[in-house]
C-alpha positions in Angstrom: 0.0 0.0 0.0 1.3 2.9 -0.7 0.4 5.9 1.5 0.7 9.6 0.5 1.5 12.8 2.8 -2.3 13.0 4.2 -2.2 9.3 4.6 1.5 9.5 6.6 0.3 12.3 8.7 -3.0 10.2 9.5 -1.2 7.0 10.4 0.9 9.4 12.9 -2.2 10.6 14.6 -3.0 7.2 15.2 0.3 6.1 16.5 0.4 9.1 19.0 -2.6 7.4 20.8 -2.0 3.8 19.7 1.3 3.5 21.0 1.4 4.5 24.8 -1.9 2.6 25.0 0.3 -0.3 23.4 2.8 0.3 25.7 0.2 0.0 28.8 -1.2 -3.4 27.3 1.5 -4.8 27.7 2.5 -4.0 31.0 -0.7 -4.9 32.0 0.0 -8.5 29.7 3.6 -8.8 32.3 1.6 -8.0 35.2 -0.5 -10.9 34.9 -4.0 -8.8 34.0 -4.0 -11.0 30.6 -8.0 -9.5 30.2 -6.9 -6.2 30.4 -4.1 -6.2 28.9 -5.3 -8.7 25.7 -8.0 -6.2 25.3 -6.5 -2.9 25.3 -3.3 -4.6 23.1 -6.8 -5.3 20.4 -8.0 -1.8 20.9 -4.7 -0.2 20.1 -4.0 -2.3 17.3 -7.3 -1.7 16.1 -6.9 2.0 15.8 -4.0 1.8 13.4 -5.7 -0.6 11.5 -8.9 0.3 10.7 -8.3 3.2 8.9 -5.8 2.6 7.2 -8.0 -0.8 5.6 -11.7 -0.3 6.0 -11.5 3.5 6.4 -9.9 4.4 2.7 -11.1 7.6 1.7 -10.8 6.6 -1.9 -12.8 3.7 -1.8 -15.5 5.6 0.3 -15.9 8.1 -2.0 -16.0 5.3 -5.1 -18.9 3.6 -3.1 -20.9 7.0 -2.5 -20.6 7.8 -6.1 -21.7 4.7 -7.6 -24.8 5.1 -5.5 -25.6 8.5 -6.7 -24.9 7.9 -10.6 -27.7 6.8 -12.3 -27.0 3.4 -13.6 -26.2 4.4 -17.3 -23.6 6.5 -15.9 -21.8 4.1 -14.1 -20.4 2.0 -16.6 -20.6 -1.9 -16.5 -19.3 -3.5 -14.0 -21.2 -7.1 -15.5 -20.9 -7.4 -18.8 -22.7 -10.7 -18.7 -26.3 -8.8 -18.0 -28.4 -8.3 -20.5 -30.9 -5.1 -20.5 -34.3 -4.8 -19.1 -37.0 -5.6 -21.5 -39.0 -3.0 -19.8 -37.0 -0.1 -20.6 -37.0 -0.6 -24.4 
């Protein structure tokens, strides 16, 4: 993936907040608090993750597009389907 400056600059955000709370799982994990420290490890793991794979700005704005085209706008993405009868 390659990321550009917004992206970088994004993915620091996240690490600002990711990382100490990182840092506290696993001290929790070495403490013995395996709950605890398991689920805040997920959490901060989690934030750095998301957006940077289900989040994608691109890919949002590709989806919210192809729902406001009307369909002979959007191109074909089947080329295997045949027209309506009912709009001839």
């Amino acid at each position: 993936m390659r990321l550009g400056l917004f992206d970088m600059i994004g993915l620091a955000g996240s690490l600002v907040f990711a990382l100490p709370l990182a840092n506290f799982a696993v001290d929790r994990l070495l403490a013995g608090k395996t709950g605890l420290g398991g689920g805040l490890l997920v959490v901060a793991v989690a934030m750095v993750v998301l957006p940077q794979y289900f989040l994608d700005p691109g890919r949002v704005l590709r989806g919210l597009a192809r729902g406001l085209l009307p369909r002979q706008l959007r191109g074909s993405d089947d080329p295997g389907t045949e027209p309506d009868p009912a709009d001839e």
